[in-house]
C-alpha positions as CSV (number, residue, x, y, z in Angstrom):
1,X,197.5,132.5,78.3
2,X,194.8,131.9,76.2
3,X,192.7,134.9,74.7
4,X,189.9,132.9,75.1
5,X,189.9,133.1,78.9
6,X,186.4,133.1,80.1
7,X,185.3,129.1,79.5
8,X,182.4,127.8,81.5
9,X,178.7,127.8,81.2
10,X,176.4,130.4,80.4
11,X,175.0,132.4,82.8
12,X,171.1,132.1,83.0
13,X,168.9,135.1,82.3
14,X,169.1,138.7,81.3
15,X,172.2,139.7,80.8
16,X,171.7,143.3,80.6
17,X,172.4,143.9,77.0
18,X,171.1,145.9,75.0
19,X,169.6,144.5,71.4
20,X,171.9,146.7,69.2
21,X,175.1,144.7,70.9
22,X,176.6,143.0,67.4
23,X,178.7,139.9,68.5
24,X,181.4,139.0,66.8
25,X,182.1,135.9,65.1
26,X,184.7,133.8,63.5
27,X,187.4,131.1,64.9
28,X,188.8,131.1,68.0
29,X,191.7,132.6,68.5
30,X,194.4,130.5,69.5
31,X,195.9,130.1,72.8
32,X,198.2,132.2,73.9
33,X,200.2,133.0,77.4
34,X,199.4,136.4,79.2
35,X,200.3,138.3,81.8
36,X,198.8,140.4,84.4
37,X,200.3,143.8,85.6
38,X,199.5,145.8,88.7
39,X,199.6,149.4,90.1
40,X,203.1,148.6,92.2
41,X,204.1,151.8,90.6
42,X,202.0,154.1,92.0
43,X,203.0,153.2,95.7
44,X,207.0,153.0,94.8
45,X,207.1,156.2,92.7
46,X,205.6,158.0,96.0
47,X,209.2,158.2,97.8
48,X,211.2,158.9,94.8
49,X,210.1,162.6,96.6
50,X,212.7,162.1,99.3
51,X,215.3,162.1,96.6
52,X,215.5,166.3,96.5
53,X,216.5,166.3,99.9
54,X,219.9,164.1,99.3
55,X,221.0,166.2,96.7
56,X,221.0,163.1,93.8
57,X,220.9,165.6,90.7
58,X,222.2,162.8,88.9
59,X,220.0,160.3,89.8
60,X,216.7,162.6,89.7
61,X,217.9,162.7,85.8
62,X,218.4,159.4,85.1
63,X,215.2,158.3,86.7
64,X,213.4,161.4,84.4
65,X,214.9,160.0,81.7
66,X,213.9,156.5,82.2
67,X,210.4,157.7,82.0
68,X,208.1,157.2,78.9
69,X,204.5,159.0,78.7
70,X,202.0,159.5,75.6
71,X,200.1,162.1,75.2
72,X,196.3,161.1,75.4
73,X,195.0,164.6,75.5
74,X,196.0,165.6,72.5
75,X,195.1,162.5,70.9
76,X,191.7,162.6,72.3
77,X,190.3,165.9,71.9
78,X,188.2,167.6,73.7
79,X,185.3,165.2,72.6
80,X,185.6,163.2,76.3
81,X,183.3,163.1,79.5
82,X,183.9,166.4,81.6
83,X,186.4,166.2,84.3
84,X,184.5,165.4,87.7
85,X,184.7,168.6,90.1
86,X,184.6,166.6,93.4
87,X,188.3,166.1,94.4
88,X,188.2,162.0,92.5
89,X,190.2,161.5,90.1
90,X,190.2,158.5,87.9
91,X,193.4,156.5,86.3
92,X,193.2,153.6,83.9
93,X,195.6,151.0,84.6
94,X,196.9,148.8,81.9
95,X,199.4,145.9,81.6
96,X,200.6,145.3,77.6
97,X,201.3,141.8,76.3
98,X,204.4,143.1,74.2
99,X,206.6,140.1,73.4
100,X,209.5,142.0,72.7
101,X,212.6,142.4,73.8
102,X,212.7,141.4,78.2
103,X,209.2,140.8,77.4
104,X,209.6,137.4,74.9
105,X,211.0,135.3,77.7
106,X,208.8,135.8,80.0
107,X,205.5,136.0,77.8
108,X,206.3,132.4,75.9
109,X,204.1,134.3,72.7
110,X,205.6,135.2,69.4
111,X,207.3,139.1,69.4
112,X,204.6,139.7,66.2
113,X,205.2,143.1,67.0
114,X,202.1,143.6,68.5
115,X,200.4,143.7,72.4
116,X,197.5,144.1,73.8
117,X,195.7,145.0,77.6
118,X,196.2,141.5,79.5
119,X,195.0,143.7,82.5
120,X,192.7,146.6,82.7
121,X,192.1,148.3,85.5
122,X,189.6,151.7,86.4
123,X,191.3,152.7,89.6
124,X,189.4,155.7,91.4
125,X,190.4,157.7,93.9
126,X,187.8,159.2,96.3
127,X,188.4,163.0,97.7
128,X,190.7,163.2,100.1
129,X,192.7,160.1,99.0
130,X,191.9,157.9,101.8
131,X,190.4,155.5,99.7
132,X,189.9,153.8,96.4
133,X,187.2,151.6,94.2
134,X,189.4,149.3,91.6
135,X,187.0,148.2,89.0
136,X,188.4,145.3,86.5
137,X,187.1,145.0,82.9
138,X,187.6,141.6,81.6
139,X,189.8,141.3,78.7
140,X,187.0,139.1,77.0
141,X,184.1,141.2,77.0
142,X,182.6,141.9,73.6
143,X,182.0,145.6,73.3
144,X,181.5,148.2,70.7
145,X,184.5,149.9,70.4
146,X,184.5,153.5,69.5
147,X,186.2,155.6,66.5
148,X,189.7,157.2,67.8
149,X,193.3,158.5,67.2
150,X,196.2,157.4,68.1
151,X,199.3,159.5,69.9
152,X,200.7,159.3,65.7
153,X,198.1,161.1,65.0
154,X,196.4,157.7,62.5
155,X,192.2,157.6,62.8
156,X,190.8,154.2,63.7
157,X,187.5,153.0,62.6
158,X,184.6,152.1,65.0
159,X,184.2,148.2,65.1
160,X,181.6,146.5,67.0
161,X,181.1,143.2,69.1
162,X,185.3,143.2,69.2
163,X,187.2,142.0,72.3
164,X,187.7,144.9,75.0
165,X,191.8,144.3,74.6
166,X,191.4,145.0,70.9
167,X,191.3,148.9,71.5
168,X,194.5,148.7,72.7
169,X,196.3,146.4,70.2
170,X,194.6,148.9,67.4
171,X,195.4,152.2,68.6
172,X,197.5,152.0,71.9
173,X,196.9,153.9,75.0
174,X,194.8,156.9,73.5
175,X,192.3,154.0,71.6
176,X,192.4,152.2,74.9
177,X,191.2,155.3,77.2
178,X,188.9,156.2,74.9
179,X,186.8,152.9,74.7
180,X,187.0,153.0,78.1
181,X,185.3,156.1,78.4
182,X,183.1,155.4,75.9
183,X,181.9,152.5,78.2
184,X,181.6,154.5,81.3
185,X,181.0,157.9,80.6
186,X,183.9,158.9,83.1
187,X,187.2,160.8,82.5
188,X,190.2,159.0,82.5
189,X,192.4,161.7,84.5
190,X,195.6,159.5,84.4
191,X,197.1,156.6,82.0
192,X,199.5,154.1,83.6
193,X,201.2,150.9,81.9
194,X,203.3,148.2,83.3
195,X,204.8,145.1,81.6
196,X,206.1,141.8,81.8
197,X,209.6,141.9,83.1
198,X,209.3,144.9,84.9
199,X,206.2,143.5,86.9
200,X,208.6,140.6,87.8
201,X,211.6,142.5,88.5
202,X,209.6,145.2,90.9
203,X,208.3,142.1,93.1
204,X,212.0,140.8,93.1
205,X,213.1,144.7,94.3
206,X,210.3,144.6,96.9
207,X,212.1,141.1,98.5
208,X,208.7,138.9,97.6
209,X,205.1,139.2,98.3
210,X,203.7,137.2,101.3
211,X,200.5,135.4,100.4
212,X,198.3,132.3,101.6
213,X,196.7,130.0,99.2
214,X,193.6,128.1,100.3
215,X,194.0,126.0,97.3
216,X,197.2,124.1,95.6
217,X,197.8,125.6,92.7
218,X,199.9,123.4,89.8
219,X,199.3,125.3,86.4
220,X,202.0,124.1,83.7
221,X,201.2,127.0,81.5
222,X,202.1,129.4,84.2
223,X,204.7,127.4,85.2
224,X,203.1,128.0,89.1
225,X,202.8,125.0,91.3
226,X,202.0,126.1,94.9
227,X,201.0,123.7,97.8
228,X,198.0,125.1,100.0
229,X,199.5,127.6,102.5
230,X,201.5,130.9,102.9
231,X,204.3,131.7,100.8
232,X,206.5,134.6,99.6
233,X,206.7,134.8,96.0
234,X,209.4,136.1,94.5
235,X,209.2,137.7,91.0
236,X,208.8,134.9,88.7
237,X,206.2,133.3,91.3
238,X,203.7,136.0,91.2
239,X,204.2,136.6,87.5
240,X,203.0,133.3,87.2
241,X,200.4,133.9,90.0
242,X,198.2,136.3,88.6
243,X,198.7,134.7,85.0
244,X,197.2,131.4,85.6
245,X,193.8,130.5,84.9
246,X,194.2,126.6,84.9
247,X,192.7,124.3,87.7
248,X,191.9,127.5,89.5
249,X,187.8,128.4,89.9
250,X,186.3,127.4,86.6
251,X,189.6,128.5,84.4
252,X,188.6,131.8,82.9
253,X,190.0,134.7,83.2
254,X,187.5,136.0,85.6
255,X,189.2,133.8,88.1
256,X,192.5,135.1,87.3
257,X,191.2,138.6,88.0
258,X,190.2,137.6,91.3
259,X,193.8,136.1,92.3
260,X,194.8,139.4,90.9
261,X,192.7,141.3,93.1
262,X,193.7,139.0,96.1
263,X,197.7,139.9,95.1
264,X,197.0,143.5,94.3
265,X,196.5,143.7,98.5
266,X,198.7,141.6,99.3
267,X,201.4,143.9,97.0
268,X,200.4,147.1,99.1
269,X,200.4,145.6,102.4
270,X,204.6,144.5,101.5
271,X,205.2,147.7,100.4
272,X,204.2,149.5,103.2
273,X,206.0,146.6,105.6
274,X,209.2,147.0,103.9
275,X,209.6,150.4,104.9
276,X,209.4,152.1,100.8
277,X,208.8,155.4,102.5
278,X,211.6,155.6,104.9
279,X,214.4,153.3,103.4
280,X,216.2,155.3,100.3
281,X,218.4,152.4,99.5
282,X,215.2,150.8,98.5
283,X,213.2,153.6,97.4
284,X,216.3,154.0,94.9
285,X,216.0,150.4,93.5
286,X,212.1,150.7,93.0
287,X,212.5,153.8,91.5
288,X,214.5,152.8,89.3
289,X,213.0,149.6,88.3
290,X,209.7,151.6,88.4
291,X,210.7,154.5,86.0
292,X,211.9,151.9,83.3
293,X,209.0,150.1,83.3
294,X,206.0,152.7,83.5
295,X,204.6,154.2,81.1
296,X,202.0,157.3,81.9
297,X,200.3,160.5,80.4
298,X,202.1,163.3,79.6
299,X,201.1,164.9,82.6
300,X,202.7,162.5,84.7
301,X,205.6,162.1,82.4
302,X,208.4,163.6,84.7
303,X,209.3,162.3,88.3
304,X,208.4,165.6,90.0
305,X,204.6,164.9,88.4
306,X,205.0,161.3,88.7
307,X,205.9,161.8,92.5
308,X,203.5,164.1,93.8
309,X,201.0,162.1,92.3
310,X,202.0,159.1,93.8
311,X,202.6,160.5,97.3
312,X,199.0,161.7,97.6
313,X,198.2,157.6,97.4
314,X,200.5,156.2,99.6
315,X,197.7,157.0,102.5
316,X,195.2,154.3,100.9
317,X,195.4,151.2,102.6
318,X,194.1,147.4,101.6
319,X,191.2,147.8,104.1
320,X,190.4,150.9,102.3
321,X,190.7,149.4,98.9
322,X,187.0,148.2,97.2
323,X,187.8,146.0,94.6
324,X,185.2,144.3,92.1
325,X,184.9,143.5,88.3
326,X,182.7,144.9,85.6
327,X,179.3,142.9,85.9
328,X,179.6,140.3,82.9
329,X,177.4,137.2,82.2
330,X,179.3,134.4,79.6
331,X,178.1,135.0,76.2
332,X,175.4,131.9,75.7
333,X,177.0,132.2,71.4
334,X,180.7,131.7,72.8
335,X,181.5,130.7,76.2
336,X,185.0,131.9,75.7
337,X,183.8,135.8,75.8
338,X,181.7,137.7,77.9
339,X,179.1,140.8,77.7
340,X,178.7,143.7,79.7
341,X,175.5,143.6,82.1
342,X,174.8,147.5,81.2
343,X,172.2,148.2,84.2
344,X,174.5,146.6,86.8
345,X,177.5,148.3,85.0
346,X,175.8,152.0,84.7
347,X,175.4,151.7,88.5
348,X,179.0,151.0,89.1
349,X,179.9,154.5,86.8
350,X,177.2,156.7,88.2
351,X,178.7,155.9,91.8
352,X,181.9,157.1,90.9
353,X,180.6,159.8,89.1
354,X,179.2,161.0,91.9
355,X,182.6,159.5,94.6
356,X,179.8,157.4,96.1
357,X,180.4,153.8,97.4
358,X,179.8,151.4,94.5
359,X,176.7,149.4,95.7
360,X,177.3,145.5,96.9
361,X,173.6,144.9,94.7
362,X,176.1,145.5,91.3
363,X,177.9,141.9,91.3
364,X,175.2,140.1,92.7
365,X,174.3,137.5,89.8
366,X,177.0,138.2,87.5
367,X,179.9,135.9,86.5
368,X,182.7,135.5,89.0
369,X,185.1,133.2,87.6
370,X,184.7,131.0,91.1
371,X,188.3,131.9,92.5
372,X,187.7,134.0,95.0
373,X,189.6,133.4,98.6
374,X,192.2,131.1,96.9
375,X,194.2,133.5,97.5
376,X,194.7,136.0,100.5
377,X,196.8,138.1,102.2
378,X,196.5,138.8,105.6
C-alpha cells in the first residue's frame, strides 16, 4: 500500500490548525503495499490464564519465552503526562510494516531493514472494564514530532510537518508512544505490536472471521476480490481486507481505517463465538500464535502480566466498543496527507482524560475516507 494513502479533495474550511504547523515538502513517496494489524491479542491472551490449572509448566515457558517487550519507561523518562487516577488505562496499539523474514511475502515491499506504524491505534479502557473508546490516528497526518530515545538508549531530534508513521520508523516503540503523547497529552499505560504474518496466521487459528460486505470489493493490490454479501475470511482474506484502499470510499487510507474498524468487531464477536475462553485446545493454538507475534511493554512482557491484563478485557463487548478516527481535514498543499483538526482533536483527549464519552460533535465535518458500512458484522 501506498504511503500516500489519503487522495481526494480538500476539505473546505478551517481545519483547526494552528499557524506554527510546518508542512513538509518534497516528492512523493512511492507506493508501497501495507498492512493493517489489530488488537486480536488482547482477547486471546485472556485464557492463556486457564493454563495454571492443567499443570502445562512446559508450555507456560515456552509461550514466556515466545514473548518480546521493550522497555518504554525507561526510554521515556519521567518527562510524560501523569498517569490518570480514575481506574482508565490507555494502550497504544501498533501494527509494523517490517518486510523481513514471514513478513516479505506477505508485505510485497522491499526488506530495507526498516518498518513503520501501518496501523495506530489509542485503545482506552473506561473503569470498570466494561467498555472502550478506540481512537485511530491516520498514518498520513502531518504532525510535529517530538525529540525522544530509543529502547538503545540513541536521542532523536525533533522534526516537524513529518508523517505520524515516521516516529516509529525513527525510533521504534519508545519514539512512537512518545509522539503520541505529545499529541494528546495522555499516558500511554501499555504498548502492543502486531505484524504481518502473525495477524494472518491468528485469523487462520481463530477458523475465519464472518463478515458482510455491502459493496464488491476487487483490489488487485490487496489481492481482495469479494462479491457483495457475507463471507468468512480466512487469514489471507482479511489481511487483504483491512489493507485495501482501492475502489473502496474515495481510496485513502481513511477508508481503510473504517473497514478496519468494521473488522476489528467483527474479530471480537468470532472470538467470543468460538468459545476462546472455554476451549484449551484453542486457547493453546492462539496463545501460541499470539505470544510469537506480540510485542508489549515490559510490564506486560511475561504471560502471567500479559494474561491478567488481558482477562480484565475479555468483558468488553462490540456494542460496548466506540470506535472513531482522529478529526483530520486533507491537506489543501498535498491531498495525499492529512492535518490534525486540533479543537475537534483536544475534545476527543480531554474526554478520556477525564473517562468521559467522546462527544458525537468531534467527527462531525472532518474527513471520513467515505467507507463506512461497506463492511459489517452482525
Amino acid at each position: 500500500m501506498s504511503a500516500e494513502s489519503t487522495p481526494g479533495p480538500g476539505i473546505p474550511g478551517d481545519t483547526g490548525i494552528t499557524g506554527s504547523r510546518r508542512r513538509a515538502k518534497g516528492r512523493r513517496r512511492k507506493p508501497r503495499r501495507r498492512h493493517k494489524a489489530v488488537m486480536v491479542t488482547a482477547w486471546t491472551a485472556a485464557g492463556i490464564v486457564a493454563l495454571g490449572g492443567v499443570g502445562a509448566g512446559y508450555m507456560y515457558f515456552k509461550l514466556n519465552g515466545n514473548l518480546k517487550s521493550v522497555d518504554i519507561d525507561q526510554a521515556l523518562g519521567t518527562d510524560r503526562p501523569k498517569k490518570a487516577d480514575n481506574g482508565s488505562e490507555n494502550i497504544l496499539v501498533l501494527g509494523s510494516d517490517t518486510r523481513a523474514g514471514g513478513n516479505k511475502k506477505l508485505g510485497g515491499g522491499t526488506d530495507d531493514g526498516s518498518a513503520r506504524s501501518d496501523t495506530a491505534m489509542i485503545v482506552h479502557v473506561y473503569k470498570g472494564h466494561k467498555k472502550a473508546s478506540v481512537v485511530s490516528i491516520p498514518r498520513d497526518t502531518l504532525i510535529d514530532r517530538p525529540a525522544c530515545t530509543d529502547t538503545k538508549g540513541d536521542e532523536h531530534p525533533a522534526a516537524n510537518g513529518v508523517m505520524f508513521n515516521s516516529a516509529y520508523s525513527t525510533g521504534g516503540a519508545a519514539c512512537a508512544v512518545k509522539t503520541v503523547e505529545s499529541i494528546t497529552d495522555l499516558r500511554m499505560d501499555h504498548y502492543l505490536e502486531v505484524d504481518f504474518a502473525g495477524f494472518q496466521k491468528l485469523i487462520d487459528d481463530l477458523g475465519g472471521v464472518e463478515v458482510t460486505t455491502t459493496k464488491s470489493i476487487d483490489d488487485p493490490d490487496s489481492h481482495l476480490k469479494l462479491k457483495a454479501g457475507t463471507h468468512r475470511l480466512d487469514g489471507e482474506q482479511a489481511l487483504g481486507l483491512v489493507r485495501t484502499r482501492h475502489g473502496v470510499g474515495d481510496g485513502s487510507d481513511l477508508g481503510r481505517i473504517q473497514l478496519q474498524q468494521a473488522f476489528i468487531k467483527a474479530l471480537v464477536h468470532q472470538i467470543k463465538d468460538v468459545g476462546v475462553f472455554t476451549n484449551p485446545k484453542k486457547l493453546l493454538d492462539l496463545a501460541e500464535t499470539a505470544t510469537k507475534t506480540v510485542t508489549t511493554d515490559s510490564d506486560l512482557g511475561s504471560v502471567n502480566k500479559l494474561a491478567s491484563f488481558a482477562g480484565g478485557l475479555k468483558s468488553i463487548t462490540p456494542s460496548q466498543m466506540h470506535m472513531v478516527t482522529m478529526p483530520v481535514a486533507y491537506d489543501p498543499a498535498d491531498p495525499n496527507r492529512v492535518l490534525l483538526q486540533k479543537k475537534k482533536a483536544d475534545q476527543i483527549w480531554k474526554a478520556l482524560e477525564n473517562d468521559e464519552p467522546i462527544p458525537a460533535s468531534v467527527t462531525k465535518g472532518t474527513a471520513t475516507g467515505e467507507a463506512k458500512d461497506v463492511v459489517s458484522s452482525r
